[in-house]
N, CA and C atoms as a LAMMPS dump frame, in Angstrom:
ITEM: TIMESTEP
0
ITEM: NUMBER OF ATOMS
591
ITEM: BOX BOUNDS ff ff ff
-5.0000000000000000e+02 5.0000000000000000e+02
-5.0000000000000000e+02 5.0000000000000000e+02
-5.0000000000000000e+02 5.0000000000000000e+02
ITEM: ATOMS id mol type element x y z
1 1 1 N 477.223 295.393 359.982
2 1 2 C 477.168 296.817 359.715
3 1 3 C 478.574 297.294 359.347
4 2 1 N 478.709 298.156 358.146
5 2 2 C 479.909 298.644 357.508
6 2 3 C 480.479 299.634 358.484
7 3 1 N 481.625 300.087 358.255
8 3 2 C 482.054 301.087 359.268
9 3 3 C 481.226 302.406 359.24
10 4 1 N 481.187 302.672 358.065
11 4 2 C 480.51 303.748 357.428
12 4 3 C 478.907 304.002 357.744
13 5 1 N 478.299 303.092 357.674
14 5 2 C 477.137 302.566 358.448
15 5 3 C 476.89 302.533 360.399
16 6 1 N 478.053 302.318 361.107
17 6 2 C 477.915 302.412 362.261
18 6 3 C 477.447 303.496 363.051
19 7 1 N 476.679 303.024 364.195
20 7 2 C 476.131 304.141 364.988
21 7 3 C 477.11 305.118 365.802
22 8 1 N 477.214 306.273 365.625
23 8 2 C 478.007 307.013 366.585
24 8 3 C 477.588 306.644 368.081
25 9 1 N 478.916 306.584 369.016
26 9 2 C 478.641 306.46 370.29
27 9 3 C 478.547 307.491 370.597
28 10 1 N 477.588 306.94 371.772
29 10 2 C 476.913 308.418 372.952
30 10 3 C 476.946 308.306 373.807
31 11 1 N 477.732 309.76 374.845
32 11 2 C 477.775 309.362 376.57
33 11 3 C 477.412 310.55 377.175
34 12 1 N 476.684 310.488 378.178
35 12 2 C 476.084 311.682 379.047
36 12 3 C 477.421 311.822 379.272
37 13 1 N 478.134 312.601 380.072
38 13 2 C 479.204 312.514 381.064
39 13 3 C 479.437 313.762 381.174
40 14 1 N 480.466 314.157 382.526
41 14 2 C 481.065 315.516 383.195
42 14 3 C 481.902 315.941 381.993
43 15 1 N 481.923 317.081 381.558
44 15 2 C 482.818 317.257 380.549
45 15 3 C 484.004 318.884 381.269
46 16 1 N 484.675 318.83 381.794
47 16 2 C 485.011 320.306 382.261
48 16 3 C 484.261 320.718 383.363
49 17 1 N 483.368 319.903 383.955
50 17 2 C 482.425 320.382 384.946
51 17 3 C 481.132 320.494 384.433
52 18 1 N 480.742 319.989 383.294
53 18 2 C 479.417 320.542 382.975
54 18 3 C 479.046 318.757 382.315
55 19 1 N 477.766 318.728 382.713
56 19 2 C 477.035 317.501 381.67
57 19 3 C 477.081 318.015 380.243
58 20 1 N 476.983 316.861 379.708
59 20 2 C 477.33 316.978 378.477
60 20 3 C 477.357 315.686 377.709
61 21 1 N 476.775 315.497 376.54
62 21 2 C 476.173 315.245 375.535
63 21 3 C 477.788 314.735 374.571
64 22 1 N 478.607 313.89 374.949
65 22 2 C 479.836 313.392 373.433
66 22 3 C 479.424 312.619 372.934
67 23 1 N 479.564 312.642 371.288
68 23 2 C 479.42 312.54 370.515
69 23 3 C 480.673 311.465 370.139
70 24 1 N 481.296 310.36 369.716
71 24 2 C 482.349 309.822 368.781
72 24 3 C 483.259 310.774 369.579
73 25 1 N 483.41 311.051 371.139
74 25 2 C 484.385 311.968 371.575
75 25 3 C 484.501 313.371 371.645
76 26 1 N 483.735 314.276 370.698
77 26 2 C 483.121 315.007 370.655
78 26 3 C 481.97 315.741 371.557
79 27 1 N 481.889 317.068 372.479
80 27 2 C 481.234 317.2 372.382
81 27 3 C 480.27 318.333 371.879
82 28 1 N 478.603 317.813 371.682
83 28 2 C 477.887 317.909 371.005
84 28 3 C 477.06 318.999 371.622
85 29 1 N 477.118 318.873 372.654
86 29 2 C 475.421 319.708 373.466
87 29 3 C 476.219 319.672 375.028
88 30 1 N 475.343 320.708 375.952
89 30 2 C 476.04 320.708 377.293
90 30 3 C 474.703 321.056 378.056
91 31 1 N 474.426 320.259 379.169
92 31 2 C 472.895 321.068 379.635
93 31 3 C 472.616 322.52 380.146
94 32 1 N 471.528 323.084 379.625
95 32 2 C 471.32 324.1 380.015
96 32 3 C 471.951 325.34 381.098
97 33 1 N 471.834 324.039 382.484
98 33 2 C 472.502 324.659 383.636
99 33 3 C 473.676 324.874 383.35
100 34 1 N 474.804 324.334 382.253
101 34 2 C 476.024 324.161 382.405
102 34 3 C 476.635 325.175 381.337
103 35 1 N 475.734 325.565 380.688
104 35 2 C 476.025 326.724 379.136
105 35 3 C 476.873 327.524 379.964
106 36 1 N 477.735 328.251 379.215
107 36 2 C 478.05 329.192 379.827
108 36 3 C 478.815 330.772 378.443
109 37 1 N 478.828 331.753 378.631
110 37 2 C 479.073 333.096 377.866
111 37 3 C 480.18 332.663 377.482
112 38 1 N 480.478 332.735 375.857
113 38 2 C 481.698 332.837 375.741
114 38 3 C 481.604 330.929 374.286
115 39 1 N 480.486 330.313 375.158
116 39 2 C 480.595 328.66 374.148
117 39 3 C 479.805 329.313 372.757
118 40 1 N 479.957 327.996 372.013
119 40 2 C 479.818 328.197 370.601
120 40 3 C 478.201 328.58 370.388
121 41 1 N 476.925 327.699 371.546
122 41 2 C 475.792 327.826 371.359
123 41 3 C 475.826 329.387 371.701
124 42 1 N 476.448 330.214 372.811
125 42 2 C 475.869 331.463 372.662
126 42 3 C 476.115 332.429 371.299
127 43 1 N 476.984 331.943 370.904
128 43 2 C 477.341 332.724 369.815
129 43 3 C 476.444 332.485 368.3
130 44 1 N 475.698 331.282 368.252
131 44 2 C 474.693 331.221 367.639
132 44 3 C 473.273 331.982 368.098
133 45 1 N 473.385 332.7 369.018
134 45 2 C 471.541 333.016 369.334
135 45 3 C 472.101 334.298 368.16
136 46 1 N 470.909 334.894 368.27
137 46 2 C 470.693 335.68 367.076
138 46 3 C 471.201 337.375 367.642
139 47 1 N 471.781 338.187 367.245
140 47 2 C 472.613 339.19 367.572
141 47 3 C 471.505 340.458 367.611
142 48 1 N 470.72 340.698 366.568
143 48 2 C 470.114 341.828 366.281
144 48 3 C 468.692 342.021 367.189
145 49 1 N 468.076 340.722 366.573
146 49 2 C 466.45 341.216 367.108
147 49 3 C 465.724 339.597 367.207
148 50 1 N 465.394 339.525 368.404
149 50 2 C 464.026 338.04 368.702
150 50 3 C 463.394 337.591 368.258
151 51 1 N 464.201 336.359 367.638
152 51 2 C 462.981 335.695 366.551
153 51 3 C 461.536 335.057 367.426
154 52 1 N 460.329 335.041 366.548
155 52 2 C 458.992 334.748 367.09
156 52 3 C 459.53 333.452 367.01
157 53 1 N 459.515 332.727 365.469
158 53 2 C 459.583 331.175 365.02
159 53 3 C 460.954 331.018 364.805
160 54 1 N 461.24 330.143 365.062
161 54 2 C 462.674 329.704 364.856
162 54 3 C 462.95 328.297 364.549
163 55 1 N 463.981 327.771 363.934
164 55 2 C 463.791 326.432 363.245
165 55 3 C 465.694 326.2 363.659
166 56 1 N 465.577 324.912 364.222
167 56 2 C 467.348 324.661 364.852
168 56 3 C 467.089 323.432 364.152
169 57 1 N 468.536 322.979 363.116
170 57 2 C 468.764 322.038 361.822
171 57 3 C 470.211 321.552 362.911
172 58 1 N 469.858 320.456 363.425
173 58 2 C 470.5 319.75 363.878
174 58 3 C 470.489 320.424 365.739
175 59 1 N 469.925 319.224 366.379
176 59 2 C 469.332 320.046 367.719
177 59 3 C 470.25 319.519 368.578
178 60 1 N 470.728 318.51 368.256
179 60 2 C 471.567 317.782 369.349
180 60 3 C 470.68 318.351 370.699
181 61 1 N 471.75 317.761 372.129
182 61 2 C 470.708 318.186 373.27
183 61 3 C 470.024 319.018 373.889
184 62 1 N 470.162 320.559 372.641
185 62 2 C 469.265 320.894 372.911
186 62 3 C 469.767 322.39 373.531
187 63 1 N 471.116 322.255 373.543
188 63 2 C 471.52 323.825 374.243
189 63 3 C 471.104 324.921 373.377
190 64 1 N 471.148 325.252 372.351
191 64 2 C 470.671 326.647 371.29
192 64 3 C 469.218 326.581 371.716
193 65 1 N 468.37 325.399 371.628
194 65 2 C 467.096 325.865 372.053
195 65 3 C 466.825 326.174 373.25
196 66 1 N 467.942 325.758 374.603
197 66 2 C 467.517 326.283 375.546
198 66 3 C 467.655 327.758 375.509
199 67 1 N 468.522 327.854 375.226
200 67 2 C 469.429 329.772 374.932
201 67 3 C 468.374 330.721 374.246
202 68 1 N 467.844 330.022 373.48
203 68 2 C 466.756 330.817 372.443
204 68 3 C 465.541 330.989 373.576
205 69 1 N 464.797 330.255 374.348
206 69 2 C 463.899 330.224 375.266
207 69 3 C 464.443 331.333 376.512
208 70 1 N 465.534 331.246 376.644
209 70 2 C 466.313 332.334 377.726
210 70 3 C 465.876 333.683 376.927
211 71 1 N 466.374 333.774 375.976
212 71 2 C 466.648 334.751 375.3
213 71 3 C 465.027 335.856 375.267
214 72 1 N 464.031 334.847 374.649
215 72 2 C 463.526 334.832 373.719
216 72 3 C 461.724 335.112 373.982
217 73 1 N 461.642 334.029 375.246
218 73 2 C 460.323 333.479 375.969
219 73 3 C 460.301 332.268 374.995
220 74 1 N 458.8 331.734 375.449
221 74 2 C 458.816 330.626 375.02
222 74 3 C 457.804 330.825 373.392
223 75 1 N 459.195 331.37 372.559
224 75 2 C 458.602 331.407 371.333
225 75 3 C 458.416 329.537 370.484
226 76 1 N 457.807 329.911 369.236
227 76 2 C 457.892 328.815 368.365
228 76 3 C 459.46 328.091 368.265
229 77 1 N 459.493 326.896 368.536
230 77 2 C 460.747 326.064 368.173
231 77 3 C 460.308 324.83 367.398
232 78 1 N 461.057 324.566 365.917
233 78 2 C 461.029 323.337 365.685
234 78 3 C 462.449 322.902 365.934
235 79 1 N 462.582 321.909 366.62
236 79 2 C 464.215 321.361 366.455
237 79 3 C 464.532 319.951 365.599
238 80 1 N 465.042 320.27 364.687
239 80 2 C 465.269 318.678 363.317
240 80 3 C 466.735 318.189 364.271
241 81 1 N 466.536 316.963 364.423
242 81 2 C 467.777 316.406 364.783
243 81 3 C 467.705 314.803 364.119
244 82 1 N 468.674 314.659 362.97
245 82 2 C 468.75 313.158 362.622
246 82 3 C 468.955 311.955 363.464
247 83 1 N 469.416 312.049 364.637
248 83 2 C 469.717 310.283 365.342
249 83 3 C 468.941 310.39 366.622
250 84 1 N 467.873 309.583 366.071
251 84 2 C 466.681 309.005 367.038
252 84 3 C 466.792 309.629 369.069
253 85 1 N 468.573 308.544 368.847
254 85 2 C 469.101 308.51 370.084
255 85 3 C 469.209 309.809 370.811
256 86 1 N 469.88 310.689 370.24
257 86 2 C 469.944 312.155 370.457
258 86 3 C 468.857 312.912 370.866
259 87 1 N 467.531 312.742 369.881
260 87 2 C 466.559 313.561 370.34
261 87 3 C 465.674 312.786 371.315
262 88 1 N 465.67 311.305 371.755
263 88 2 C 465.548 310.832 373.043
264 88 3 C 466.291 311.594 374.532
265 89 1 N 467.51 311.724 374.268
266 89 2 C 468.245 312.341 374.958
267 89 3 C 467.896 313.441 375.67
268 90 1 N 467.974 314.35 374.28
269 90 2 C 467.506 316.098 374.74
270 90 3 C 466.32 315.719 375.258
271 91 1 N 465.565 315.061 374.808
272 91 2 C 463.943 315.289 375.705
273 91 3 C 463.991 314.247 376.803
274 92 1 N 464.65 313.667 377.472
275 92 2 C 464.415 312.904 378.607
276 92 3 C 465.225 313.547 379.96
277 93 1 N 467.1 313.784 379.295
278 93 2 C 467.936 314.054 380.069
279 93 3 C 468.102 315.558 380.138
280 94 1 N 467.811 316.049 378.914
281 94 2 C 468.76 316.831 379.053
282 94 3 C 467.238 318.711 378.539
283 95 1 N 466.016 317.678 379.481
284 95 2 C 464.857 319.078 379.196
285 95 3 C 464.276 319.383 378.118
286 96 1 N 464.062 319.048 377.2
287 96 2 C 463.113 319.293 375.93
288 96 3 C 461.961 319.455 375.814
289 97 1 N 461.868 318.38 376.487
290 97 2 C 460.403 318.189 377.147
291 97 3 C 459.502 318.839 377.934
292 98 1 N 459.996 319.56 378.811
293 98 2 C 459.389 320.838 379.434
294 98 3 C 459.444 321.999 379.042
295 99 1 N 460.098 322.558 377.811
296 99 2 C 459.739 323.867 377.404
297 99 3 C 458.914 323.797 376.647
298 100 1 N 458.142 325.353 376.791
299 100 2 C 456.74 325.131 375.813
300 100 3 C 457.153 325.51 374.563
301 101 1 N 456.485 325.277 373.608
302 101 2 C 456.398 325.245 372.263
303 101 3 C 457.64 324.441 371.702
304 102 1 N 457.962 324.246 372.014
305 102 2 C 459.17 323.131 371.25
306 102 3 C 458.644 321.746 370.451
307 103 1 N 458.866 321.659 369.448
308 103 2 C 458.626 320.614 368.649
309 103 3 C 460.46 319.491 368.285
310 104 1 N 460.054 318.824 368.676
311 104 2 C 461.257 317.986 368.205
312 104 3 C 460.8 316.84 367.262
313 105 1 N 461.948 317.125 366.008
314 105 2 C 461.242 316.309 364.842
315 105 3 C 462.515 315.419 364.04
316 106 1 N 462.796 314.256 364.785
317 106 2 C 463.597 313.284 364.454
318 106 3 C 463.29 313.1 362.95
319 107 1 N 464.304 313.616 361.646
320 107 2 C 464.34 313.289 360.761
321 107 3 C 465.742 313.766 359.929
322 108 1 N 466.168 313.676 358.804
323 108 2 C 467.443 313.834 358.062
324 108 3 C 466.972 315.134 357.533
325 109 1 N 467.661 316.724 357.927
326 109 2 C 467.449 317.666 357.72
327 109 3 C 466.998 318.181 356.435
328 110 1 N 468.039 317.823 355.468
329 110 2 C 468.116 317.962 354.241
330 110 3 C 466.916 317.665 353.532
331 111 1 N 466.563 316.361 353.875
332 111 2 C 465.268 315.782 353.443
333 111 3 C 463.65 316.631 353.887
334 112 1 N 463.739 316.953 355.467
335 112 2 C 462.872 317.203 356.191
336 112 3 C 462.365 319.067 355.681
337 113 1 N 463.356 319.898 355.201
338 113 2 C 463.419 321.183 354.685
339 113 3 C 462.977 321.187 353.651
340 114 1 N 463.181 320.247 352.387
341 114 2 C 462.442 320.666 351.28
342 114 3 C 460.728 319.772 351.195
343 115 1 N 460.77 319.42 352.396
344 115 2 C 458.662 319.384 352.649
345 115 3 C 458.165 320.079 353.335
346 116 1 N 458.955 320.896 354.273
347 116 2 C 458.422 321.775 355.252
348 116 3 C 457.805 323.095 354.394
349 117 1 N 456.734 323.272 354.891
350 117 2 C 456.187 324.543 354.038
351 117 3 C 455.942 325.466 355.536
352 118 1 N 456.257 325.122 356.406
353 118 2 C 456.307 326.599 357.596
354 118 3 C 456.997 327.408 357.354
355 119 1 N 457.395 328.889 357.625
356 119 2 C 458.495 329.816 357.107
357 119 3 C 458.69 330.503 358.577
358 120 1 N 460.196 330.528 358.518
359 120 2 C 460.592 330.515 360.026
360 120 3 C 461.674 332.015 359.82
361 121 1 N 461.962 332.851 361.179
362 121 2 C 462.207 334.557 360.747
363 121 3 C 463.885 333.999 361.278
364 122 1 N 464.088 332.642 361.873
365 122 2 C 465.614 332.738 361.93
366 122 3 C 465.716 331.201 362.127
367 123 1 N 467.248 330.669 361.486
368 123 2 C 467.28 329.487 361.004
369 123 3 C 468.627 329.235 361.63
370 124 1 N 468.747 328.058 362.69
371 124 2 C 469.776 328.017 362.759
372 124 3 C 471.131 326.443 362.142
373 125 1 N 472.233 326.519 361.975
374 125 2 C 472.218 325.284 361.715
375 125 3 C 473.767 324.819 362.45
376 126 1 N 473.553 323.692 362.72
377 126 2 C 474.364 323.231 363.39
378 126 3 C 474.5 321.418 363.552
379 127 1 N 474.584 321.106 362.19
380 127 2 C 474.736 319.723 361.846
381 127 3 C 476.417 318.909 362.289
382 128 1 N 475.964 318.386 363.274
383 128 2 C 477.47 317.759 363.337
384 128 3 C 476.987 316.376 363.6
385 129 1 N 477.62 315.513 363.461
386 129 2 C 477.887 314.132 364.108
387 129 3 C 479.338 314.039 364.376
388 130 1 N 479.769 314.207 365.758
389 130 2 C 481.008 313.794 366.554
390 130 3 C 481.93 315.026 365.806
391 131 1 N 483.077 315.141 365.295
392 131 2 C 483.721 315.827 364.752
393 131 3 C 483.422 316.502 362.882
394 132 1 N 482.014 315.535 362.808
395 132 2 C 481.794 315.781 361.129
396 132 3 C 480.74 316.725 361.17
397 133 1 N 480.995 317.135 360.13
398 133 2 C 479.327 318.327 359.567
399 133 3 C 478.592 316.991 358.701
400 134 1 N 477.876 317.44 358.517
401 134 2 C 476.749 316.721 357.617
402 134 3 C 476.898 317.297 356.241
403 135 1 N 477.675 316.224 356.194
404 135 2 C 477.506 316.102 354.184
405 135 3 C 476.424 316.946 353.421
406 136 1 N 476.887 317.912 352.555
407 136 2 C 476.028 318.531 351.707
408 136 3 C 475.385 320.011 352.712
409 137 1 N 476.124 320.424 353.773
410 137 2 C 475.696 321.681 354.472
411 137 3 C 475.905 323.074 353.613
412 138 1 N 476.528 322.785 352.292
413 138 2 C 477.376 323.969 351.766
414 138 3 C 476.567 323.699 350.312
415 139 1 N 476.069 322.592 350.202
416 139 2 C 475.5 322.195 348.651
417 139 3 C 474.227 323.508 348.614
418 140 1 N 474.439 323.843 347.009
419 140 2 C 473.697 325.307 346.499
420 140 3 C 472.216 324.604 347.098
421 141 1 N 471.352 323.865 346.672
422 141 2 C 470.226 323.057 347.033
423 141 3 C 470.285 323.307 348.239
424 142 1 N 470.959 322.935 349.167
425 142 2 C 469.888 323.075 350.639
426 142 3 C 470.22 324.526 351.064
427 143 1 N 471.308 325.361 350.706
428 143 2 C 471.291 326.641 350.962
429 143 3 C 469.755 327.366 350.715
430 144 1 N 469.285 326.987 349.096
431 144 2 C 468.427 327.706 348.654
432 144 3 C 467.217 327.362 349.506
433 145 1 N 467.393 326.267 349.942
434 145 2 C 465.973 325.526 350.674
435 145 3 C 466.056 326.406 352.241
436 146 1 N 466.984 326.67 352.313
437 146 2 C 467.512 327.423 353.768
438 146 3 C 466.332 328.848 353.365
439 147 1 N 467.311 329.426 352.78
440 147 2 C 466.777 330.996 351.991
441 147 3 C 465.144 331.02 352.016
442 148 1 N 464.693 329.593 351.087
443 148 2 C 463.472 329.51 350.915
444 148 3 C 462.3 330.015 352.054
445 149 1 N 462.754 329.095 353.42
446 149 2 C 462.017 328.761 354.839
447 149 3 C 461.824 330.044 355.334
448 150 1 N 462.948 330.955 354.76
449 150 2 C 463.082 332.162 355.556
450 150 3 C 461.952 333.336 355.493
451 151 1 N 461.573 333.986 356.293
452 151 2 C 460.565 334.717 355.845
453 151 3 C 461.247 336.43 355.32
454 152 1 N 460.81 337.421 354.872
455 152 2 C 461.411 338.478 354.78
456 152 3 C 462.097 338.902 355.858
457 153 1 N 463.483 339.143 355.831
458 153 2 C 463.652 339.857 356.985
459 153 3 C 464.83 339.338 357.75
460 154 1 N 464.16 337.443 357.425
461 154 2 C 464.704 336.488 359.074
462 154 3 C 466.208 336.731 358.12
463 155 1 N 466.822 335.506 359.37
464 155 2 C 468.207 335.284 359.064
465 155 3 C 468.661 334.114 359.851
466 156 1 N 469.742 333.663 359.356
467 156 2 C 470.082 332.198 359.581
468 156 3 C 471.663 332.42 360.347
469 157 1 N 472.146 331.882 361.181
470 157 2 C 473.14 331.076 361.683
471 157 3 C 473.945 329.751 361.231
472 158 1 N 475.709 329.805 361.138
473 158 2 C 475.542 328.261 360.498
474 158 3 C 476.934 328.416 361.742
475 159 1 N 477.085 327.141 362.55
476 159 2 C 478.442 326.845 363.242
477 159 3 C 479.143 325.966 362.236
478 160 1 N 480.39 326.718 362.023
479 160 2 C 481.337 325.42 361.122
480 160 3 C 483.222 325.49 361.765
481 161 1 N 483.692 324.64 361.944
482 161 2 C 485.214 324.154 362.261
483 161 3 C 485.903 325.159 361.749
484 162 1 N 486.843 325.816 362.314
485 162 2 C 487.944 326.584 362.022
486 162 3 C 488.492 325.636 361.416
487 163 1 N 489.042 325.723 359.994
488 163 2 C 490.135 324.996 359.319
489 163 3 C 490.342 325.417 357.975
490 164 1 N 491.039 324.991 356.92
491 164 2 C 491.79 325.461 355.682
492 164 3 C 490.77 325.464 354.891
493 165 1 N 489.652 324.869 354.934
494 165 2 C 488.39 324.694 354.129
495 165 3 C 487.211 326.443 353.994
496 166 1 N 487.735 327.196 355.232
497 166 2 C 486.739 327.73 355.875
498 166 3 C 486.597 328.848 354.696
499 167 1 N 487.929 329.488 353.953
500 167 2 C 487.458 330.283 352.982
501 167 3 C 486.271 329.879 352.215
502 168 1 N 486.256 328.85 351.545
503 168 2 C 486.172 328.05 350.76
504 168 3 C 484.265 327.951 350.954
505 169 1 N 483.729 327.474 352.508
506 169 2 C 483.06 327.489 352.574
507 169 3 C 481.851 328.804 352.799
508 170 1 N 482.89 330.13 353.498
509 170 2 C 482.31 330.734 353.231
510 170 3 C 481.89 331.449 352.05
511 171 1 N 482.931 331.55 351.38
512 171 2 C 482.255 331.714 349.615
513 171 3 C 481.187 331.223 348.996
514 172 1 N 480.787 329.801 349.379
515 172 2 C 479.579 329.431 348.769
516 172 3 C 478.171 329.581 349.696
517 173 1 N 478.14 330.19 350.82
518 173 2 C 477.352 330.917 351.64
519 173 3 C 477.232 332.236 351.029
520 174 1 N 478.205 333.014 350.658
521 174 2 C 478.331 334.221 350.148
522 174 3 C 477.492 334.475 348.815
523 175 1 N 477.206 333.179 348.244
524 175 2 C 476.321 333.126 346.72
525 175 3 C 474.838 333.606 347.052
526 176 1 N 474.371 333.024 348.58
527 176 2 C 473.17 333.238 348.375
528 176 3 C 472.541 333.727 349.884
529 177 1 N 473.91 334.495 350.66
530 177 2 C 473.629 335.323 351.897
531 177 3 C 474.808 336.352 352.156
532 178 1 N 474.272 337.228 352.657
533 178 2 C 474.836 338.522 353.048
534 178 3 C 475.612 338.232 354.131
535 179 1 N 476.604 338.062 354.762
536 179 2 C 477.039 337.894 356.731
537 179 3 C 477.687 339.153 357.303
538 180 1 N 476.906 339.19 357.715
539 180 2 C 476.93 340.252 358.966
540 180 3 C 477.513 339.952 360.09
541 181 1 N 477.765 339.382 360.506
542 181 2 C 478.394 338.976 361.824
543 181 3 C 479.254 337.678 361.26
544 182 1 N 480.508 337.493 362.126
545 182 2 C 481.987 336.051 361.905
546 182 3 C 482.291 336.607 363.402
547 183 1 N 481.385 335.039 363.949
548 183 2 C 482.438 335.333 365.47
549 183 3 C 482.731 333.385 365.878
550 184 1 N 483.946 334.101 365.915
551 184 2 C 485.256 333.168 366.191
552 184 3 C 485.188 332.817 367.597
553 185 1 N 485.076 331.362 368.282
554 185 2 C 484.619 331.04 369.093
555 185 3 C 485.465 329.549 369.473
556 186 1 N 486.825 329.515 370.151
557 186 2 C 487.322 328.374 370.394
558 186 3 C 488.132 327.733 369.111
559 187 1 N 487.397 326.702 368.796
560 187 2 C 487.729 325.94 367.361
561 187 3 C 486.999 325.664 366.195
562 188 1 N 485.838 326.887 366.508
563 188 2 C 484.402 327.226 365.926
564 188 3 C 484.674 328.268 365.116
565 189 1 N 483.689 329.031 363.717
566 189 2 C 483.367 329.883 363.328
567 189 3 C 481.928 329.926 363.527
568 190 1 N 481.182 330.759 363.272
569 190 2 C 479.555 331.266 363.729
570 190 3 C 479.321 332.353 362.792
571 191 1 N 478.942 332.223 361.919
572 191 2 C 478.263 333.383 361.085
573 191 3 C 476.906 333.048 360.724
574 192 1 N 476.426 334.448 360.961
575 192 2 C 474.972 334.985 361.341
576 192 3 C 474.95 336.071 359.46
577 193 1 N 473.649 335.033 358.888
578 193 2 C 473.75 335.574 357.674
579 193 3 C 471.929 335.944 357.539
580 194 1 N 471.909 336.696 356.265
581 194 2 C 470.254 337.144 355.621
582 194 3 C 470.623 336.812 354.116
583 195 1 N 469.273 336.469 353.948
584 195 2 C 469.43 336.443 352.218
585 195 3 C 469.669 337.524 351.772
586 196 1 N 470.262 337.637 350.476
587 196 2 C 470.115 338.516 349.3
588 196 3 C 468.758 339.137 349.352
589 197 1 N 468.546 340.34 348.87
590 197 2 C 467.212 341.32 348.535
591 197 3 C 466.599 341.141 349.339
């Protein structure tokens, strides 16, 4: 196996006092009990108004969907998470498995969005592996496929890295969403966007 090809390592472990989900060193997800006001997942729940259906694009273990169920009741959840291992995880260790309506659907996001014909009122995304985003999070194509899912109204979430890139990326978010909310969160940005018209 090429480097490029290798599996990211994964370790439950105490992270600061809280379980937690690292990623390649990184971490990824923190359990439920351990969330706390102020981390990057709260700053993804949705600011305005309670989504019914909701769709989380990269679920890792699972903290945004717990937050959304806090939030929320136990509305519609699909959670897409690409590495097998991960969504074993969230549903064994780290509770998936016991909230109702939750769907967890091990597949490559990108791919899994332009077959999905459900339409969901808030979208969240949060593709990382270890310190990386997932290639192509900013490409016009899956934005539009984003937009697409959305129903009138909804609105989407994207967590991305504070860094020199960030103008850059929000501009091409800006082509085909409105943002209403930029909250700055650690070593995080979080903007909470709606489509155009």
């Amino acid at each position: 196996m090429s480097d490029s090809q290798r599996l990211p390592t994964l370790i439950v472990t105490e992270n600061d006092g809280r379980r937690a989900l690292v990623v390649d060193g990184y971490v990824q997800s923190v359990a439920a009990e351990d969330l706390r006001a102020g981390d990057v997942w709260h700053a993804l729940l949705p600011p305005r108004r309670k989504p019914w259906k909701a769709l989380i694009l990269g679920a890792g273990a699972g903290a945004v969907t717990h937050l959304l169920i806090q939030l929320c009741g136990p509305i519609a959840i699909t959670a897409v998470e690409i590495d097998p291992r991960v969504a074993q995880l969230a549903l064994d260790e780290f509770g998936l498995r016991s909230l109702p309506n939750v769907t967890v659907v091990v597949a490559d996001a990108f791919a899994w969005i332009k077959t999905c014909d459900t339409a969901f009122d808030y979208i969240c995304i949060d593709m990382y592996t270890g310190g990386a985003m997932a290639h192509g999070t900013f490409s016009t194509d899956f934005l539009r496929d984003i937009v697409q899912r959305l129903v009138p109204g909804g609105s989407a979430a994207i967590n991305i890295f504070k860094t020199r890139r960030l103008p850059e990326q929000r501009h091409r978010l800006e082509q085909l969403f409105t943002i209403t909310d930029t909250i700055y969160t650690g070593g995080n940005v979080v903007f909470h966007m709606h489509p155009y018209g």
